[in-house]
C-alpha positions in Angstrom: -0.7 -17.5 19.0 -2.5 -17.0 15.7 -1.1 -17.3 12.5 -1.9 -15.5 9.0 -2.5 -17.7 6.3 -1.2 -17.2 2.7 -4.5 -16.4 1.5 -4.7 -13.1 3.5 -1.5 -12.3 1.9 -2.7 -12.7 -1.2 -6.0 -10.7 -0.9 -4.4 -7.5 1.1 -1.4 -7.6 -1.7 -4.0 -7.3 -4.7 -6.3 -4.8 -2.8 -2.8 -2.3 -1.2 -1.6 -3.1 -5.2 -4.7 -1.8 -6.6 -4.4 1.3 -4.1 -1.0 2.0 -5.4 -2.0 2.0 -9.0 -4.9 4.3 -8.4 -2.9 6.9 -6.5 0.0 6.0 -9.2 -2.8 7.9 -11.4 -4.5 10.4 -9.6 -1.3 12.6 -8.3 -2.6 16.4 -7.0 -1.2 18.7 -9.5 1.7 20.3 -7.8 2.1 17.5 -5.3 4.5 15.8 -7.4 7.0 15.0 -5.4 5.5 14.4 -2.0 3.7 12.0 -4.4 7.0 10.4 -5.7 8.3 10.2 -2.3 5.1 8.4 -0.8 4.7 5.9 -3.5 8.3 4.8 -3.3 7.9 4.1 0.2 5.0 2.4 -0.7 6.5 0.3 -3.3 9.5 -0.4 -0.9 6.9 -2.5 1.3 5.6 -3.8 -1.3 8.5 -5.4 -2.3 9.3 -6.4 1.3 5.9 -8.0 1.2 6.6 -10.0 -1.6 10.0 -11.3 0.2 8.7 -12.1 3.1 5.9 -13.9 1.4 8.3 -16.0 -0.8 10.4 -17.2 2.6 6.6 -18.0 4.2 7.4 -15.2 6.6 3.4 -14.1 6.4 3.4 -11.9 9.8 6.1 -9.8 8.4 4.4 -10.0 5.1 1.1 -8.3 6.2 3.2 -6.1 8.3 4.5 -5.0 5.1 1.5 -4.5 3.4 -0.3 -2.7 6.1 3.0 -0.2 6.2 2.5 0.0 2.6 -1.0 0.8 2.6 -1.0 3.0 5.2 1.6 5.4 2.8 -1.0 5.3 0.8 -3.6 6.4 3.1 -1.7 9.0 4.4 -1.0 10.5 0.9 -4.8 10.5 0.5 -5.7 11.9 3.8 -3.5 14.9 3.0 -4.7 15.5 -0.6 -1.8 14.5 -2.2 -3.9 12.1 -4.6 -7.0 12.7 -5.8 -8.9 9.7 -4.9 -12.4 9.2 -3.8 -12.2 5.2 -3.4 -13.6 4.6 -0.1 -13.0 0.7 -0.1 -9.7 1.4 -0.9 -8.6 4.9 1.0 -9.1 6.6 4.2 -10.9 9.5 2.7 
């Protein structure tokens, strides 16, 4: 069984971090609150991630990140933030 070392962690949190403060910016106008909705789920695993990662849990960590970043994702797939980041989105 592999395992996922700390240092994973720590890269995929700064990079889904620096995704959610992008889309934090670049909301669609009148996609407010699909927007709100989206980025609080993302935070959510965020948060998660960072609690796992303090108890050394790192597979539920970058579970948590990936969920996190794949909000994101999503919210840029359907136009909901205006980003055009291509090493950071889906788009």
């Amino acid at each position: 069984m592999k395992t996922i070392k700390k240092s994973k962690i720590d890269k995929y949190y700064r990079i889904t971090n620096e995704a959610f403060e992008i889309a934090k910016s670049l909301i669609a106008k009148g996609k407010e609150k699909e927007a709100k909705e989206i980025l609080k789920m993302a935070e959510c695993y965020l948060y998660d991630a960072k609690h796992f990662q303090e108890k050394n849990n790192f597979v539920n960590a970058f579970a948590c990140l990936n969920y996190a970043h794949g909000w994101l994702d999503a919210g840029a797939r359907l136009k909901i933030f205006n980003v055009k980041d291509k090493r950071l989105f889906s788009v």
